[in-house]
N, C-alpha and C positions, 0 to 999 in steps of 0.2 A: 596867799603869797606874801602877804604882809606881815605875817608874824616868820616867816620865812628870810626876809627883807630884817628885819629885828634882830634873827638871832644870827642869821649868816651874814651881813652885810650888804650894800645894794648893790654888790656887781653879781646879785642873783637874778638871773632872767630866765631859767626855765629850773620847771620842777624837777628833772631829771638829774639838778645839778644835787639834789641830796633827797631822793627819793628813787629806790628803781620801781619798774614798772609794776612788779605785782601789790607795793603800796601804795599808789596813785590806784588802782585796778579798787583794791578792799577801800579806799579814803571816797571815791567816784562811787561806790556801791551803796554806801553806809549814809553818803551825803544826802544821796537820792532818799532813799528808807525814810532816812531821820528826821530833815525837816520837816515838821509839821507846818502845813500854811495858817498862816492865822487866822483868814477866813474860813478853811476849812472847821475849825476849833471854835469860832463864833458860830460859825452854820448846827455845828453839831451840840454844842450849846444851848441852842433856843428848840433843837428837836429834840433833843433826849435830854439835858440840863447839864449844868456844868461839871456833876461827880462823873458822869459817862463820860462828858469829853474829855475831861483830865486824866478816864482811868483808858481810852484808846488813845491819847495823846502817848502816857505812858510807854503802853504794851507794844505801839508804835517804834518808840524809842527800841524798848527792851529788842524789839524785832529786828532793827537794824544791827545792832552793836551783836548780836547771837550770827545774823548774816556774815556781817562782816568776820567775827573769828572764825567764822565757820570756812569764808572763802580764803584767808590768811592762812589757817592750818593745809588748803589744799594746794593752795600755791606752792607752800614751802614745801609740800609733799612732791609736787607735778616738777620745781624746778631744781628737785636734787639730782 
């Protein structure tokens, strides 16, 4: 919301005011996916070292952002 706030000005108080709902849908998706918790990344860390956790930190990543166009292209598909 704050870079929201930044670029539209602060009479922004809901996301709907420059997002419709299937991009809030794929941003809610990806958000989930993508962060990596940090302690999850130290836990995985000291059990497999840090080349595995950075290489599932990664594929992690890579996995959200694949979800996410993946559910974008069906949106755009579902709400023509």
């Amino acid at each position: 919301m704050a870079l929201a706030v930044a670029k539209y000005g602060s009479g922004v108080t809901d996301l709907l005011q420059f997002m419709d709902k299937g991009q809030i849908f794929t941003y809610v998706l990806v958000n989930t996916l993508y962060i990596p918790c940090v302690a999850t990344v130290v836990v995985l860390s000291k059990e497999l070292g840090w080349r595995r956790a950075l290489l599932i930190s990664a594929f992690t990543i890579l996995l959200a952002l694949a979800a996410g166009g993946v559910a974008r292209q069906v949106l755009a598909v579902w709400t023509l």
